[in-house]
VEXBATI-474996 format. One record per residue (C-alpha): residue in one letter; x, y, z; residue number from 1. Coordinates in Angstrom, 1 decimal, always signed. Example, Ala and Ser with C-alpha at 12.3 -4.5 7.8 and 13.67 -1.06 7.14 Angstrom:
rest	east	north	up	nr
A	+12.3	-4.5	+7.8	1;
S	+13.7	-1.1	+7.1	2;
END
This chain:
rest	east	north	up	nr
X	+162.9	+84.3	+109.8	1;
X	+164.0	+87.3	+111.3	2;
X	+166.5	+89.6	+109.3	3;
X	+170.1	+89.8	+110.3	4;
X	+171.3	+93.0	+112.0	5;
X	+174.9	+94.3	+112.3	6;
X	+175.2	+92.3	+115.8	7;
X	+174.7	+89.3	+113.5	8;
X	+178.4	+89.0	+112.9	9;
X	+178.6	+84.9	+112.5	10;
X	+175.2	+84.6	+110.2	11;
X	+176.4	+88.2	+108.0	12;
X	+180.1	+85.9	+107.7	13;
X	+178.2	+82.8	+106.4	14;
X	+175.4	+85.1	+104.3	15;
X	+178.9	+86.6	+102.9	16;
X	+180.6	+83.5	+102.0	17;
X	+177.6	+81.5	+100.3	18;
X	+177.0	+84.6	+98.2	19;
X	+180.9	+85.8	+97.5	20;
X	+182.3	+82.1	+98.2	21;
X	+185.7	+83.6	+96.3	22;
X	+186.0	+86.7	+98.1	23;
X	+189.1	+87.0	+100.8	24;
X	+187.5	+89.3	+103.4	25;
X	+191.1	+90.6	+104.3	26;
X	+191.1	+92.3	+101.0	27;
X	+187.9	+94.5	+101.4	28;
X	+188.0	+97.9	+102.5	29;
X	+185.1	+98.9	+105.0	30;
X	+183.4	+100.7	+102.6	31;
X	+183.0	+97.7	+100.2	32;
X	+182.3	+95.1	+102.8	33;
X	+179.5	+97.6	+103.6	34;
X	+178.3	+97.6	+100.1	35;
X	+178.0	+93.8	+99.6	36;
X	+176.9	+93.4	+103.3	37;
X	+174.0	+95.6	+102.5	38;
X	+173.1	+93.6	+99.3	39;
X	+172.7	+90.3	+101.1	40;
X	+169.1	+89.4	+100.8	41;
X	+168.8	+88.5	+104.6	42;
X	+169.9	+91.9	+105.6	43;
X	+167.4	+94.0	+107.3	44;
X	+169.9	+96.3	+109.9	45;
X	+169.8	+100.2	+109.3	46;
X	+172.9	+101.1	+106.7	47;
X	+173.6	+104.1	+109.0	48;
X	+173.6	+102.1	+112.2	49;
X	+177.0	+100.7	+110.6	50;
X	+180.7	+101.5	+112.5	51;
X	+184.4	+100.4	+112.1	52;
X	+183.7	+97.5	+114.8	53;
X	+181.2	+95.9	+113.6	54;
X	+182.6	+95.9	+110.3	55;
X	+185.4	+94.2	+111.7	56;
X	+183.6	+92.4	+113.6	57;
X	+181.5	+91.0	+110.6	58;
X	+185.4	+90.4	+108.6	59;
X	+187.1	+88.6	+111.2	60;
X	+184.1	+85.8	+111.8	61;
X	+184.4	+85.7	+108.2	62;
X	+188.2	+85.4	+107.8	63;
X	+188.2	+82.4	+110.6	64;
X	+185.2	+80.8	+108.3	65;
X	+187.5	+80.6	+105.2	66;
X	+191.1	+80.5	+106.6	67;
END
């Protein structure tokens, strides 16, 4: 399986809500989101290739998961 990347935003929402299923992703800053996107064992993107959009990105696929 190939690892998920920063363009992943769909998979890195799904990855982040089976691992933090009581999270609400409106309540992270970036720099957290970051953090626990980076800890996701399926993540493989460069931590420096990171940027405000894709964060977002990765938060609102998330948010329309849960909501």
């Amino acid at each position: 399986m190939n690892k998920l990347d920063w363009n992943d935003a769909e998979d890195v929402a799904f990855a982040l809500m089976d691992k933090f299923p009581d999270q609400d992703p409106l309540k992270l800053s970036f720099p957290t989101l970051h953090k626990m996107i980076l800890e996701l064992a399926d993540f493989g993107g460069d931590p420096n290739a990171s940027n405000e959009a894709r964060l977002e990105s990765i938060q609102m696929a998330w948010y329309e998961e849960v909501k």
